[in-house]
C-alpha positions in Angstrom: 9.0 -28.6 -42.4 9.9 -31.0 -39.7 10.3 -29.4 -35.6 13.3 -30.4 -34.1 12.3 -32.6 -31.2 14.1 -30.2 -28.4 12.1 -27.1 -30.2 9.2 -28.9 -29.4 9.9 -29.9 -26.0 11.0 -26.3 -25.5 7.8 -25.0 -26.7 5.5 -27.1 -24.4 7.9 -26.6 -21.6 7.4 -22.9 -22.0 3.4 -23.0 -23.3 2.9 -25.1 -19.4 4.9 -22.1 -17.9 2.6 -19.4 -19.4 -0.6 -22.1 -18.1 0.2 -22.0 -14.6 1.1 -18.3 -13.7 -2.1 -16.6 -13.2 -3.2 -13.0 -12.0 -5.1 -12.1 -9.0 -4.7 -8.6 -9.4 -3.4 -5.6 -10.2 -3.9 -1.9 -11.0 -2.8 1.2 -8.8 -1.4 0.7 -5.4 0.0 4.3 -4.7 -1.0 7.8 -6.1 0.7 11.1 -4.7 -1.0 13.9 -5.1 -0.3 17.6 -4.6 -1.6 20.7 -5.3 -0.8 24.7 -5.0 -3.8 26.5 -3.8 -3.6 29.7 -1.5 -4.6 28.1 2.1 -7.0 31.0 3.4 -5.4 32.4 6.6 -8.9 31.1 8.8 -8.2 27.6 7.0 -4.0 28.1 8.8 -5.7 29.5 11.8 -7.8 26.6 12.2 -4.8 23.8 11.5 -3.2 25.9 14.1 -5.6 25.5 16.8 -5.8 21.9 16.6 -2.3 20.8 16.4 -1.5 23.0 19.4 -4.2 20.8 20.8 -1.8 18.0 19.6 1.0 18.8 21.2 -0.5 19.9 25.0 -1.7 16.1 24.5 0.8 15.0 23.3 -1.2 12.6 20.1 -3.1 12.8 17.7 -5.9 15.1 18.0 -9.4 15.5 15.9 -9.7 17.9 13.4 -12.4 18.5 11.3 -12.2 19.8 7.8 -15.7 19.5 6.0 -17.5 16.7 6.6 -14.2 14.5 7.8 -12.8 14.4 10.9 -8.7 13.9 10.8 -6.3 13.2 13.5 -3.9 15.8 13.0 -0.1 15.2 14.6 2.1 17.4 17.4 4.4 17.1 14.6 4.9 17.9 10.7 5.5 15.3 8.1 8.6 16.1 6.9 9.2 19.9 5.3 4.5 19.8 6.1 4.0 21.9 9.2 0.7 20.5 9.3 0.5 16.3 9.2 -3.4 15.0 9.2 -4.6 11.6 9.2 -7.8 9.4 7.5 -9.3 6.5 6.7 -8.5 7.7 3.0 -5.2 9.5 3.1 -2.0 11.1 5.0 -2.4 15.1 4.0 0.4 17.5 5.0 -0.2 21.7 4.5 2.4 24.1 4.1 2.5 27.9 3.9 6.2 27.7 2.5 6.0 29.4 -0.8 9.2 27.0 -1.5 6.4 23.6 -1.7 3.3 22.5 -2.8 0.6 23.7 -0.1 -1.4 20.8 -0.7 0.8 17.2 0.0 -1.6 14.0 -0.5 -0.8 10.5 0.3 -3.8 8.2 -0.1 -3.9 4.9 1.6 -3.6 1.8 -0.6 -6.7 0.1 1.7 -8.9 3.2 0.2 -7.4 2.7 -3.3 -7.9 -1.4 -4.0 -11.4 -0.5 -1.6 -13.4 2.4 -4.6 -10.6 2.7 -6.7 -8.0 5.4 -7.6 -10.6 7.8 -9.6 -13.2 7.8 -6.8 -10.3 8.6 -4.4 -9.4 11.5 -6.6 -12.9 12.9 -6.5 -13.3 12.2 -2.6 -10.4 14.1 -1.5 -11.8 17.6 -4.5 -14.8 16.9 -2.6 -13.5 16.8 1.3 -11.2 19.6 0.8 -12.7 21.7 -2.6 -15.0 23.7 -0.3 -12.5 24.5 2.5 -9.7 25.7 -0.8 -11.2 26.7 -3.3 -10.7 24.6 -7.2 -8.0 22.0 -6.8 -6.1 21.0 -9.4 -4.1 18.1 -8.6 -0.9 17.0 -9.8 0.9 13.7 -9.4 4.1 13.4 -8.3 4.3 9.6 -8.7 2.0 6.5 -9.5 2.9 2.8 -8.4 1.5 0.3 -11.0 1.4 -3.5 -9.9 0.2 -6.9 -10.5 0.1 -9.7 -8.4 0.9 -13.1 -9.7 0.6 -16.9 -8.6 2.7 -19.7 -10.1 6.3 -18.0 -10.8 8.6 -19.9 -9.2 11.4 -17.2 -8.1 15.7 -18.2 -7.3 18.7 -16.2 -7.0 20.0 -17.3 -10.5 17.1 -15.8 -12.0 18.9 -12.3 -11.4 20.8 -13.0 -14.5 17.9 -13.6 -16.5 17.0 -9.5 -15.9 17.9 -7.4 -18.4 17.0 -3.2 -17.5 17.7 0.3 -18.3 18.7 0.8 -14.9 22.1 -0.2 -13.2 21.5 -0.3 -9.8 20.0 -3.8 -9.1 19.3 -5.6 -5.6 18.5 -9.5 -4.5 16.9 -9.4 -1.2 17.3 -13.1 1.4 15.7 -13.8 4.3 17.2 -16.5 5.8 19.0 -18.1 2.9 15.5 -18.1 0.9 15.2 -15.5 -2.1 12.7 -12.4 -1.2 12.5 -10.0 -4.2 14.9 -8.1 -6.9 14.7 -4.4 -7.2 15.7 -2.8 -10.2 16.5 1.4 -10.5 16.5 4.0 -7.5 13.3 5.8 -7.1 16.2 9.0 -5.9 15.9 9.3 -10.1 12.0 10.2 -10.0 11.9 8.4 -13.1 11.3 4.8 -13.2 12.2 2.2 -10.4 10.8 -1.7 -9.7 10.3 -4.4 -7.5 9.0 -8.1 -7.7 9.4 -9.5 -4.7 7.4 -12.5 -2.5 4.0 -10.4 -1.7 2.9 -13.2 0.8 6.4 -13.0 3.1 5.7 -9.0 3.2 2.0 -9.8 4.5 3.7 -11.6 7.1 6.2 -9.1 8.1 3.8 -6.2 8.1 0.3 -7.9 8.9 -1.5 -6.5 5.8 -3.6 -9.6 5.5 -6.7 -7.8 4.3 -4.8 -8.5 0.7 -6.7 -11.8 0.8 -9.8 -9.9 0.8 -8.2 -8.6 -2.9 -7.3 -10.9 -4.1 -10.3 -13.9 -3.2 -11.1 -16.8 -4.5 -8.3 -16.5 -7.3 -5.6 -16.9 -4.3 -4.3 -20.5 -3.6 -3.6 -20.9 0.2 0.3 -22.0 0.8 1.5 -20.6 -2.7 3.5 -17.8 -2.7 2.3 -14.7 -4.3 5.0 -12.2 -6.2 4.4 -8.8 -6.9 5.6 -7.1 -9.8 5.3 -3.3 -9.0 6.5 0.0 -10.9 7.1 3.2 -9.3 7.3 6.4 -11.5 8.0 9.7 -10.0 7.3 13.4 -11.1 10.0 12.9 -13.6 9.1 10.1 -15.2 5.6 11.3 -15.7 7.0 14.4 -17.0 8.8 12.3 -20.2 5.5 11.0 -20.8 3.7 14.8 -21.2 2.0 13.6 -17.9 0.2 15.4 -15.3 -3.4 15.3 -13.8 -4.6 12.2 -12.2 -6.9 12.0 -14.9 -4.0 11.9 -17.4 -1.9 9.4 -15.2 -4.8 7.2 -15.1 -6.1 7.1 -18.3 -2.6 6.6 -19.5 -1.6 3.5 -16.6 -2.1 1.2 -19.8 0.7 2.7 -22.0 3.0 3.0 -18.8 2.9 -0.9 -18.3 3.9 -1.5 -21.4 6.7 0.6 -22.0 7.9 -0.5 -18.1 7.6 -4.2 -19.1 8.7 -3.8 -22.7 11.3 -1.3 -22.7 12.6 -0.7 -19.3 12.9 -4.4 -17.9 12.7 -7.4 -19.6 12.8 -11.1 -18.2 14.4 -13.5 -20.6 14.8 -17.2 -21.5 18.5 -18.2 -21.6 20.3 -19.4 -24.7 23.8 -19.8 -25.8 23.5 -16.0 -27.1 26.0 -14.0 -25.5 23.5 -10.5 -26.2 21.0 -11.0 -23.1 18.8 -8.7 -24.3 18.4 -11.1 -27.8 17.3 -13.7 -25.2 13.8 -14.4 -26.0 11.1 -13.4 -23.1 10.1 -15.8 -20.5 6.9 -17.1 -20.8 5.7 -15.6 -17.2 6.9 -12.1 -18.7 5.0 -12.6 -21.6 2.2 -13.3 -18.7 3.4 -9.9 -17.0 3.3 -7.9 -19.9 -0.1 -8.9 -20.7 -1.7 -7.1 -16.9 -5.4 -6.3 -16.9 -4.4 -3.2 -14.7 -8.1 -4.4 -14.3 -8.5 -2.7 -10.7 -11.3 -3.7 -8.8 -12.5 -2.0 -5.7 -14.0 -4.3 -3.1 -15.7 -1.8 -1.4 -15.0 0.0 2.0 -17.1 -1.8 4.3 -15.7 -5.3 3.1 -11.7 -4.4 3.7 -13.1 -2.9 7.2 -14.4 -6.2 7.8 -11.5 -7.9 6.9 -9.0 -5.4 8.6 -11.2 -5.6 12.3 -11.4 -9.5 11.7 -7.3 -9.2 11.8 -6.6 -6.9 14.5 -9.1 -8.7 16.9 -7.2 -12.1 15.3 -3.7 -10.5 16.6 -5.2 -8.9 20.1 -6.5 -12.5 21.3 -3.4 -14.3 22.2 -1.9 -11.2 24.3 -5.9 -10.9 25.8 -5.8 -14.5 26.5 -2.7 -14.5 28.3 -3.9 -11.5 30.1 -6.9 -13.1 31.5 -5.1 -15.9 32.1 -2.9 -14.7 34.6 -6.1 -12.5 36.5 -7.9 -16.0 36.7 -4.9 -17.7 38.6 -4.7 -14.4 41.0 -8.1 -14.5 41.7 -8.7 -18.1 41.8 -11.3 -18.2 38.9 -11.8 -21.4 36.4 -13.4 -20.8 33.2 -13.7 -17.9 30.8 -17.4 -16.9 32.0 -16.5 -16.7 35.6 -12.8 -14.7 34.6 -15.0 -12.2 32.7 -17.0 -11.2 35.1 -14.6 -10.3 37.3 -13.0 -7.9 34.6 -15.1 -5.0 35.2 -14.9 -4.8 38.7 -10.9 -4.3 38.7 -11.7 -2.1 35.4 -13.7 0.3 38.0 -10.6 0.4 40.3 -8.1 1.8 37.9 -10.3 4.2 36.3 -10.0 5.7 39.9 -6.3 5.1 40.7 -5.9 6.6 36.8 -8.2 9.1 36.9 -9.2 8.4 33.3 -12.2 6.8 32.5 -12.6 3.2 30.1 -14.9 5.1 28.0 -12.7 7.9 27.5 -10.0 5.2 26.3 -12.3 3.5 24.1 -13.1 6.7 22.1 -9.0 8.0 22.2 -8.4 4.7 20.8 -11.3 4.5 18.1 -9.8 8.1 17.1 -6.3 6.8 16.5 -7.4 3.8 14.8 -10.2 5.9 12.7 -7.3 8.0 11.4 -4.1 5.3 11.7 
């Protein structure tokens, strides 16, 4: 049988697409937790205390629940009387027989940094002895993978074809940000790929290059293709525990990337959806959900490198300024004169620097 010449040019076209995409990771990046045990009334009590704390100081305050110290808020998170903050996760309590007692948000750093099952078993340990057995349900799981060589445009839209209606294109400045696909007001399945690199930049989240390492190419965008399935969604799926969720993270990528969206290869077909795949989906579908924790102390490294990165133009300017008005020419010399005015205003404020230094290692402890 002889190949058509444009079949074959097609098929080489498409075999160097599938070449040059390439993954640099993926796996869980949100897990919502909650959980239904009766909050002993000393446990209440004790939330009680400290965020009245909260409010007469109007921030955060420490509260200690175990072993962990959380900065709970003067206010509630959301219908949560009680909003505490870690390292590891956003928890809100509730003595409404209406909700779950127990509302759990883990942070994605602690997530990519041991993984989702180690987060699970943290937060049974932090909070088992101070509740009782916690069984945890989830009320929604985000799946992602992270991808380098998919070259994203507006007309690609078309090329979509998903369960869902409701579809957005997002531009920033005539250049082509992301597409989300669904509503996540269904609790059932929603998604977005969408430029991971220009979202760093917006938010500052640059620790991501710490995830991604030597797999990343500097000056190529990244895209994102990320899942989010609520409490319904899991529920179609006979899904529950953590345990369950995770085990099952495998089966939930393929039926999202198989079933529920689809990106296709246009022909003269009418029928989108008997377009063949793309070659980057094919890429997609085929996710190692690997997930890889880089350990805790490495993403703190990262994450203090960038905040002291960000505070040194500001400081520089700063210092700046206090050399002209005290007629000082070099960094050493500027320096040295910090302290002394430092001295002064812990005086005319009546709080001292090392009080600051500890209110803002709290905040940033439990931010």
């Amino acid at each position: 049988m002889i190949e058509h010449p444009r079949t074959s040019v097609s098929l080489v076209a498409n075999m160097r697409l599938a070449a040059s995409i390439r993954e640099l990771a993926s796996g869980v990046d949100a897990l919502y937790l909650s959980a239904r045990p009766d909050l002993p009334k000393q446990f209440v009590a004790h939330l009680e205390d400290c965020r009245e704390w909260a409010v007469e100081v109007k921030r955060r305050a420490p509260c200690e629940i175990g072993n962990a110290i959380f900065g709970i808020s003067p206010f509630g998170w959301g219908k949560y009387r009680f909003c505490l903050d870690h390292q590891m996760a956003r928890i809100g309590f509730s003595t409404s027989q209406y909700l779950p007692t127990v509302r759990i948000q883990p942070r994605a750093e602690y997530l990519h940094a041991i993984g989702p099952e180690a987060v699970v078993a943290s937060l049974q340990e932090t909070l088992g002895p101070q509740l009782g057995q916690l069984r945890f349900g989830v009320s929604r799981v985000d799946l992602f993978s992270d991808w380098q060589g998919w070259s994203l445009t507006l007309d690609d839209a078309r090329h979509f074809v998903c369960r869902a209606d409701a579809r957005r294109s997002y531009e920033n400045g005539g250049i082509l940000t992301g597409f989300e696909f669904g509503t996540r007001k269904t609790k059932t399945f929603s998604a977005r790929l969408y430029d991971k690199t220009a979202d760093i930049d917006a938010k500052g989240n640059e620790w991501w290059h710490e995830i991604w390492g030597d797999r990343y190419v500097a000056g190529t965008p990244v895209h994102r293709m990320e899942f989010e399935i609520g409490r319904q969604g899991l529920t179609e799926f006979d899904l529950d525990t953590p345990a369950q969720v995770l085990a099952a993270a495998g089966d939930l990528w393929s039926y999202a990337t198989s079933q529920w969206l689809t990106h296709r290869s246009p022909t003269e077909d009418q029928t989108r959806s008997r377009w063949p795949l793309s070659p980057q989906w094919q890429a997609v579908q085929q996710a190692t959900l690997s997930h890889q924790p880089v350990g805790i102390e490495r993403l703190r490294f990262s994450k203090r490198t960038t905040s002291i990165t960000k505070l040194l133009p500001g400081l520089t300017g700063y210092l700046a300024s206090l050399g002209a008005l005290v007629g000082t020419e070099g960094i050493d010399d500027t320096v040295a004169t910090v302290g002394h005015h430092l001295h002064n205003y812990e005086v005319i404020s009546r709080t001292s620097f090392a009080d600051r230094i500890e209110s803002r290692r709290s905040e940033l402890e439990n931010k």
